[in-house]
C-alpha distance (Angstrom), angle and dihedral (degrees) to the residues before:
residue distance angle dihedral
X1 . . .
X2 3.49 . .
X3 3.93 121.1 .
X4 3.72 144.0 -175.1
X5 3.77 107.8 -151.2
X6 4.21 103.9 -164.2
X7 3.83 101.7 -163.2
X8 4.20 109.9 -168.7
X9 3.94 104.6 -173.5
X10 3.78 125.7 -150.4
X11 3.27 109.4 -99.7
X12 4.28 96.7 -137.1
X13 3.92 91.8 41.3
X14 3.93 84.3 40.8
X15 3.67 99.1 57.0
X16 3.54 93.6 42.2
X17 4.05 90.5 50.2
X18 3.73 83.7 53.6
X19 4.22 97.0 50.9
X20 3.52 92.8 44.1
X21 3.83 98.9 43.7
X22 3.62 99.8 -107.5
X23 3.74 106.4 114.8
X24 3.98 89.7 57.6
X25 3.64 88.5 55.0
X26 3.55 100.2 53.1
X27 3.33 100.1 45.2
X28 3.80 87.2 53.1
X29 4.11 85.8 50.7
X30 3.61 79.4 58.2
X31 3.66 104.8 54.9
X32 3.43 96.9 39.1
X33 3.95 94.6 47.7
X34 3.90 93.9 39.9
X35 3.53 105.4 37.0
X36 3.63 88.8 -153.5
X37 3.38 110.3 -149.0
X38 4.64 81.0 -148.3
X39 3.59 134.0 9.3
X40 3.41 132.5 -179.6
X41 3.86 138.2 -179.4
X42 4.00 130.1 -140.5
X43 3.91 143.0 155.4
X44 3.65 88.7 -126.6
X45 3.94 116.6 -179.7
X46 3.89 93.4 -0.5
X47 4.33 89.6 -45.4
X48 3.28 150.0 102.9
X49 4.03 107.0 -102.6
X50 3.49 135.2 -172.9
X51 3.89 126.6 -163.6
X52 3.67 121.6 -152.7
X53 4.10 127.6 -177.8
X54 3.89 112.8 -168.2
X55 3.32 148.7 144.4
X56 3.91 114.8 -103.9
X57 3.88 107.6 -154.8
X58 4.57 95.4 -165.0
X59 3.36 131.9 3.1
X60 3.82 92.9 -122.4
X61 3.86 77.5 73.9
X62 3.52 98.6 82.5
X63 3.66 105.1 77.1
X64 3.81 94.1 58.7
X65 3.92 87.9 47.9
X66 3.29 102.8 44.5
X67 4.08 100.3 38.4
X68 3.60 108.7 73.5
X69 3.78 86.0 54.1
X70 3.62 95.3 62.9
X71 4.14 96.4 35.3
X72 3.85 95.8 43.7
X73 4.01 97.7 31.7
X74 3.30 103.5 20.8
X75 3.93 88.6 -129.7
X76 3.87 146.5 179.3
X77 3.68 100.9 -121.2
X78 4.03 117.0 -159.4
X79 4.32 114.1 177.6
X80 3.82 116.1 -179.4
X81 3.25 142.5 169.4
X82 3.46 116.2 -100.7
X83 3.65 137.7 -178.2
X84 4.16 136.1 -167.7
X85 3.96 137.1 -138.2
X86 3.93 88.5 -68.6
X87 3.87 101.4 46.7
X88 3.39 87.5 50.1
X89 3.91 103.3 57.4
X90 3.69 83.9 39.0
X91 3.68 93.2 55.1
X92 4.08 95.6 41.7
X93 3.92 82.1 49.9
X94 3.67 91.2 53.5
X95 3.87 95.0 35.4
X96 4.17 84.4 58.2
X97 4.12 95.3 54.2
X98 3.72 90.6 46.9
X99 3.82 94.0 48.6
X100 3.76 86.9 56.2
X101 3.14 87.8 72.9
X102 3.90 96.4 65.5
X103 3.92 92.4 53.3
C-alpha cells in the first residue's frame, strides 16, 4: 500500500544528529530501506521535515520504519495512507457502485 511517512524532528536531538553526522545517516537508512518512490524536505511548522512516499508491504512493518526516527531524532512520526491520480478515479468509481446501494 502506498504511504506518506511525515517525519517532524526535534529540534535539540535534530541539531545534534546534524553536528555529529547522524541526521545524514538516517535519512540515507531511509532511502535505501524505503525506496521511496518521492521524498521531499521542508522546515515545516518551525522544523526540519522530511517527506517520504512508499510502498508499505505489512503492517507489522511499521515499527522498524518508524523507530529509528524517534530513537536517533527524537521525531514526530505521521504514516498515512496515501493514494495518486489513478487510485483516486478508481476509488470514486468504486465509491459510486457502492452508493447505489443506498438509493
Amino acid at each position: 500500500m502506498r504511504m506518506l511517512l511525515k517525519v517532524s524532528i526535534d529540534t535539540e536531538k535534530g541539531n545534534q544528529a546534524f553536528r555529529d553526522g547522524t541526521l545524514p545517516k538516517v535519512m540515507q537508512w531511509a532511502r535505501e530501506q524505503l525506496n521511496p518512490e518521492a521524498a521531499f524536505f521542508s522546515p515545516t511548522d518551525g522544523v526540519r521535515t522530511a517527506y517520504f512516499v512508499f510502498d508499505m508491504q505489512e503492517t507489522s512493518h511499521i515499527p522498524s520504519i518508524v523507530e529509528p526516527f524517534f530513537e536517533k531524532l527524537g521525531a514526530h512520526v505521521e504514516l498515512t495512507p496515501a493514494m495518486d491520480f489513478s487510485d483516486v478515479q478508481a476509488g470514486v468509481q468504486r465509491a459510486g457502485e457502492t452508493m447505489k446501494n443506498f438509493q
